[in-house]
N, C-alpha and C positions, 0 to 999 in steps of 0.2 A: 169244474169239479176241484175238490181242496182235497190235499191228501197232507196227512200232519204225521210225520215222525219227529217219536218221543225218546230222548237221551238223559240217563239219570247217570250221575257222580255225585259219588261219596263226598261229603265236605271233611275229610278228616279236621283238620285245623278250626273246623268250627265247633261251638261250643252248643249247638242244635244240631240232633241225631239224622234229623230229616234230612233226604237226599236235597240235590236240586234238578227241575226238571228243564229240558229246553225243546223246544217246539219250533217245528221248520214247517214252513209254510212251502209248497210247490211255488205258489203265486207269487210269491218273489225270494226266489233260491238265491241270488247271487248278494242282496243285503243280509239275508236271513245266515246264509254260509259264513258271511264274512263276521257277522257279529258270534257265530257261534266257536269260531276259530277264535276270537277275543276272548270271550267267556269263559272257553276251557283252557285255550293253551296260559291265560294270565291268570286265569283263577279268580277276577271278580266277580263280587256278588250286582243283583240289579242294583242294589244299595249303592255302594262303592262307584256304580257308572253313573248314576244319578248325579251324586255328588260331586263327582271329576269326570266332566263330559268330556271328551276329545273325539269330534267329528272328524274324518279323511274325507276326503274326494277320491272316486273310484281310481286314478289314477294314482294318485300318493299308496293307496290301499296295495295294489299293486306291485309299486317299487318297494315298499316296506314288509312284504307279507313273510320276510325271512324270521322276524321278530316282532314280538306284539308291542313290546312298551318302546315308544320309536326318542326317548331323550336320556335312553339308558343306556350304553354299551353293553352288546352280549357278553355275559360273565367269561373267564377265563376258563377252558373246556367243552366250553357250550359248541356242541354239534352242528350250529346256526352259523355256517359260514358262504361267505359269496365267492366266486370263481373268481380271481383278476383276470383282464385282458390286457393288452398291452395298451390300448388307451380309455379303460375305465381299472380305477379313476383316471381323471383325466390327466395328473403329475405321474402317472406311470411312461408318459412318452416322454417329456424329459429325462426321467430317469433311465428307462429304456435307452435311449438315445445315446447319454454320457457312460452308462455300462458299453454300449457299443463300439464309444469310443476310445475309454481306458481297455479294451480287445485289444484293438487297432497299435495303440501304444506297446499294449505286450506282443504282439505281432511284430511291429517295426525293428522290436530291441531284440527278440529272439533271431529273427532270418536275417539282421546286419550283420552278425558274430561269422553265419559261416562266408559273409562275402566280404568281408574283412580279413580274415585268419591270412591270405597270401602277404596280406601288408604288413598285418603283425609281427605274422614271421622276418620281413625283411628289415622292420622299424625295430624291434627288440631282438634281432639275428638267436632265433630260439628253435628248435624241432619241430614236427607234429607234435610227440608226446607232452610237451611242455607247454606249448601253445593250446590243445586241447584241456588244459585245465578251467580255462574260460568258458568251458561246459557246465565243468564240472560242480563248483562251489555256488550254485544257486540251488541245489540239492537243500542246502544248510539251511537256506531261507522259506523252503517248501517246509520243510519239518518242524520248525518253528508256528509255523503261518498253521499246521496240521493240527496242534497240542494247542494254540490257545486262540481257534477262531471261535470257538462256543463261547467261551468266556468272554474273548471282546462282542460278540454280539449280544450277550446275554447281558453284558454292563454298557454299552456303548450304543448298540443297536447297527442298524447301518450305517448312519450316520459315523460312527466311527472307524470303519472300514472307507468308507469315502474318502477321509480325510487326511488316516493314516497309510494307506498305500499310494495315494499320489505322489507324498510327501516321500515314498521308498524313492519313487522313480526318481524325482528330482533330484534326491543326493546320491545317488550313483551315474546317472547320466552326467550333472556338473563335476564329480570328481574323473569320469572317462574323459569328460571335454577337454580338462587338465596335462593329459597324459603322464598319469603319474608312473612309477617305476611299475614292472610288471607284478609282483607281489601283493602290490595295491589295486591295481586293475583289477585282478581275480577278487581281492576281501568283496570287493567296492561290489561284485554280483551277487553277494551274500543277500544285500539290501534289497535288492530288485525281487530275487526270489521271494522274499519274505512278503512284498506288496503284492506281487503276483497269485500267490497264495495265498494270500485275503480273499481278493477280488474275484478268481474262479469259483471258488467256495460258497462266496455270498451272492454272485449275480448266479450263478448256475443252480442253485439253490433255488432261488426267489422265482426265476424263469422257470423254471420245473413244475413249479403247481399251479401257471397260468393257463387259462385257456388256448388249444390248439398249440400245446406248449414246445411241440415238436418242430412246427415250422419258427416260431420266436428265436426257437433252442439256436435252430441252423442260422437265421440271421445272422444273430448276434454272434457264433463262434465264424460266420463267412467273415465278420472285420476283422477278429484275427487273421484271417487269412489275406484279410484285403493289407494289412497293414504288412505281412509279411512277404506278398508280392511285391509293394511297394520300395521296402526296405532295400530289395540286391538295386534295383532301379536307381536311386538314390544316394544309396553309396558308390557305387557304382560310377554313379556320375559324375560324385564330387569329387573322386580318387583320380579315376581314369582321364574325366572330360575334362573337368576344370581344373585339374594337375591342385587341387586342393590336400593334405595332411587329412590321415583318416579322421585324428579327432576329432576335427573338424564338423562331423556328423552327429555328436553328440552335443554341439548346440542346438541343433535344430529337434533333436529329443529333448531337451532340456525345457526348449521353448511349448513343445508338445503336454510334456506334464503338469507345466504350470495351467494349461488350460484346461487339463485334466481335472487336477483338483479343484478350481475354481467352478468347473461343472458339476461334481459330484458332490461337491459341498452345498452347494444349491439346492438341488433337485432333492438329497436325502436327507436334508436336515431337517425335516418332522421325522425321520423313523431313527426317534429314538431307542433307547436299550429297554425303554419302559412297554415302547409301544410292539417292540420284537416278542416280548415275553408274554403279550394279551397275545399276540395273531399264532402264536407257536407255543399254547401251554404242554405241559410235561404231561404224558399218560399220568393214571390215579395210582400204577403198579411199578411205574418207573424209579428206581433207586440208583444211588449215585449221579457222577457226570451226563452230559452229553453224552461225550467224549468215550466216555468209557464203557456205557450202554449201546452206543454203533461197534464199538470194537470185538461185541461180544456177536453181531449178526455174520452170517458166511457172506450174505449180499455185501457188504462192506469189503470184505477183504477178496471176492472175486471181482468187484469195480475196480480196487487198487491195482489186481493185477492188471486188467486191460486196460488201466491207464500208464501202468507202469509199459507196458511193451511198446503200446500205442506212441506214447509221447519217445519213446526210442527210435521207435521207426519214422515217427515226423522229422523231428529235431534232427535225428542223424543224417537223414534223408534230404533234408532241407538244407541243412549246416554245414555237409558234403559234398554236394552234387554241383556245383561250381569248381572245386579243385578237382572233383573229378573228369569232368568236361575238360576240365585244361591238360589235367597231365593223364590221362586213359585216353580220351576221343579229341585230342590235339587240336579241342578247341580255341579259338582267340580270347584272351581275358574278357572283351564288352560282350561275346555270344557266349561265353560261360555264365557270365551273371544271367542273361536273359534267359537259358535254361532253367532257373532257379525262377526266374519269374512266372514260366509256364506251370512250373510246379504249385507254385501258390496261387495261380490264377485259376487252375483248375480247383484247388481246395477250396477257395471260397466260391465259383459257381457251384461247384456239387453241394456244400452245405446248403448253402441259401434255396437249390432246386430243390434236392433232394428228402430234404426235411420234409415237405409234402406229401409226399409219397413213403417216406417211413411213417409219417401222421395218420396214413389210409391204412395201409397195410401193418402195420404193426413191427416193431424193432427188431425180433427175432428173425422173422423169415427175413426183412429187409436185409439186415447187415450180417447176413451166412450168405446172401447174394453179390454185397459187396467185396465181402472177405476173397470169393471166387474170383473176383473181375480184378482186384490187388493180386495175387499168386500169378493170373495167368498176364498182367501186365509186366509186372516185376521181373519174369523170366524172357519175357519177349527185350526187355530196358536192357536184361544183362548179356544174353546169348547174341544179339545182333549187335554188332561193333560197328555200327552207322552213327552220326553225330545227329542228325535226321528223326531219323528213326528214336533213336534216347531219346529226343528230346518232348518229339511225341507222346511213347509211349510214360513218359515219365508226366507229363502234364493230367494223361488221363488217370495214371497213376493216384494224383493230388484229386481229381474227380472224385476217385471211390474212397479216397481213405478219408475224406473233409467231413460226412457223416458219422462217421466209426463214433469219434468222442461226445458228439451230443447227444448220439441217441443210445450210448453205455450211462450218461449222466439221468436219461428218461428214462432208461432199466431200473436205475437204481432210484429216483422218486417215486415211480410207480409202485416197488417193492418195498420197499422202507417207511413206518413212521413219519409223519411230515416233521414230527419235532427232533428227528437225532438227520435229517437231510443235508445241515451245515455242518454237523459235524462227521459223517458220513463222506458226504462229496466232498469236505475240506482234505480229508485222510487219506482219498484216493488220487487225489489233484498231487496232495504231498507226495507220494508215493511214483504218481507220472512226473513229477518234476525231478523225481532220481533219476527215472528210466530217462526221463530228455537230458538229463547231465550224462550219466554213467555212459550210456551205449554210444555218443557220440564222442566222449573220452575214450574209450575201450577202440573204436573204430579208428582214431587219432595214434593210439599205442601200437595197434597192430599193422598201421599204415608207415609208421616208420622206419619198421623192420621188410615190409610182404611189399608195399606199394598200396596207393589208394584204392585199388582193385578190387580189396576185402570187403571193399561198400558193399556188393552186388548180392552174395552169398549171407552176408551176415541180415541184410533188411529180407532177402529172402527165407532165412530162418525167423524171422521174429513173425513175419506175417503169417505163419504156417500155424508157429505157437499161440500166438494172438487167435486164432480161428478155433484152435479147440478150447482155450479160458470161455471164450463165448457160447459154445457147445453146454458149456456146465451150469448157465443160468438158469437157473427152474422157470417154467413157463408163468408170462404173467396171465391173470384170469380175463378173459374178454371184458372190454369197456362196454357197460352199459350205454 
């Protein structure tokens, strides 16, 4: 038996009143489907496919059914988009890859600062206060990196974020390898920030609307943390073991960068500034900037917050907890740095597990559960004066707070526009790179007068504070 439905559309555009009819055969629905998806969604006539045949194969039919005309790019707005994965295409795992590795690099250079700061102080004979400005001044370079990442993407694309933030790390690492006067040392983190706040902006961004983007998310922020466990290790070794000059550690940054850029100059030199502006056209209602169109969402400026506390309580936390171990829990300089290791060992297994399991369950319940297992670790790290015990609870500590930032950056892609995302999550990354400068400067100031002591109670207040900014995110709608 033949059963025939009939579909009539209006030809407006033609210059014959008569509708057009199309006719679907039961007896072969899946050629008949496919040509009537041709028909209407491209609009031509039997005319028109006469003339310009273009046969598929059930399989091409398939991979292409996102778009009918397959030698045309979808127009700039066009609703007709594909998911990325991290290995389709397939130059998304290089790229993937070297995003993971410029982490790793911002990782190594943030967690060396605070297992260094003992030698600083005795090579430049300077305070806490004064010594903690090596916090401070990469602030300058997150605010920079905040106000004009829309722009360099919008002219440059990624391709020029690759290129130009390698090149930050390079000239600040060579001029630390130097040891120039302290005054310079400080500028010279101006630059760093400014590459670093490229780079979270644009890979956080880009990872954020992949598929399963949650577990990707954790990866990639776990090599931060692999690089910043790595770091106390490292310096560590070359100070203490091999009686080597701290600068001495910023060769081997130096050498790190240059492979950095030579990676990411690779992998993202097709995504061009032409090819950012097709994948990420502007809404038809959108007026003015990026920039200035995310500044006007609350989602934006309650990301900032919780990156601003977040990256306080890392960085302080991280940057700290070595001088603390030595002069609170009268640890040995090598078992101080390795507490600092435990810390970022736990950050990057929690990200990399944990991602999973925020993927399933969803961001909100997940990180109101972490937030709890932060509060009741934190006070067990401060109240018990065991070297043991810190060290522990301080490891599990980096367990639960290692998802906190990647799945505040999945809040905020889920909720936001996909075209204001880089400038959105560039503005709140700017805004966490104050809180990582300021509260571990603040922590430094008050440590010169109180004792290092003030770490305990002060990361204890921001995780408190941190818990209720998260409280205020409107709930996102269930994933279909």
């Amino acid at each position: 038996m033949s059963t025939t439905l009939t579909i009539t559309r209006s030809h407006h555009e033609s210059l014959s009143p008569a509708p057009e009819t199309f006719e679907l055969s039961l007896k072969t629905p899946g050629r008949s489907l496919r040509e009537l998806s041709r028909r209407v969604a491209g609009g031509s006539t039997p005319q028109e496919r006469s003339s310009h045949p273009s046969p598929l194969s059930d399989e091409e039919d398939n991979n292409q059914s996102h778009h009918v005309r397959h030698d045309v790019p979808p127009p700039a707005g066009s609703s007709h988009s594909v998911t990325q994965r991290w290995n389709r295409p397939t130059g998304n795992i290089g790229r993937l890859g070297f995003a993971c590795f410029s982490f790793m690099v911002a990782g190594l250079n943030d967690a060396a600062v605070g297992a260094l700061i003992p030698y600083l102080e005795r090579y430049y004979d300077l305070n806490y206060t004064i010594v903690s400005l090596i916090f401070l001044t990469p602030f300058f370079g997150y605010s920079v990196a905040a106000f004009t990442n829309a722009t360099i993407h919008a002219k440059f694309g990624q391709r020029g974020i690759a290129i130009m933030a390698p090149i930050c790390h390079i000239i600040t690492f060579a001029v630390l390898a130097g040891h120039p006067p302290f005054p310079v040392l400080v500028v010279a983190n101006t630059i760093s920030g400014f590459g670093n706040g490229l780079t979270d902006a644009c890979f956080c961004a880009w990872v954020g609307l992949m598929d399963n983007a949650n577990a990707v998310q954790g990866l990639m922020h776990s090599c931060y943390s692999i690089g910043s466990l790595f770091a106390p290790l490292i310096a560590t070794s070359m100070v203490v073991k091999a009686d080597l000059p701290w600068y001495d550690f910023y060769y081997f940054m130096t050498g790190a960068a240059v492979l950095e850029l030579v990676g990411l100059s690779l992998t993202f030199w097709r995504k061009t500034g032409e090819v950012y502006r097709v994948e990420n056209p502007r809404e038809n209602d959108a007026r003015g900037g990026r920039t200035k169109e995310a500044l006007k969402s609350k989602i934006t400026w309650l990301c900032a917050a919780f990156f601003f506390i977040y990256m306080g309580i890392e960085v302080g936390l991280g940057g700290w907890i070595v001088t603390f171990m030595l002069r609170v829990r009268g640890a040995s300089p090598s078992v101080s740095g390795y507490s600092a290791t435990g810390f970022w060992a736990g950050q990057a297994v929690g990200r990399a597990s944990l991602g999973f399991v925020t993927q399933r369950f969803g961001e909100r319940l997940c990180i109101i559960i972490y937030l709890v297992c932060c509060l009741a670790l934190q006070l067990v790290f401060w109240l018990v004066p065991q070297y043991i015990v810190s060290a522990v609870a301080v490891a599990f500590l980096g367990f639960f707070l290692g998802p906190l930032f990647p799945g505040c950056v999945m809040m905020a892609a889920n909720l936001l526009p996909k075209h204001i995302h880089v400038s959105a999550i560039g503005f709140g990354m700017a805004l966490g790179g104050t809180g990582g400068t300021i509260f571990p400067f603040v922590i430094g100031a008050i440590s010169a007068s109180k004792g290092v002591k003030v770490l305990q109670p002060i990361i204890l207040s921001l995780i408190a504070v941190l818990t209720i900014v998260w409280l205020l995110f409107p709930r996102v709608k269930k994933r279909e």
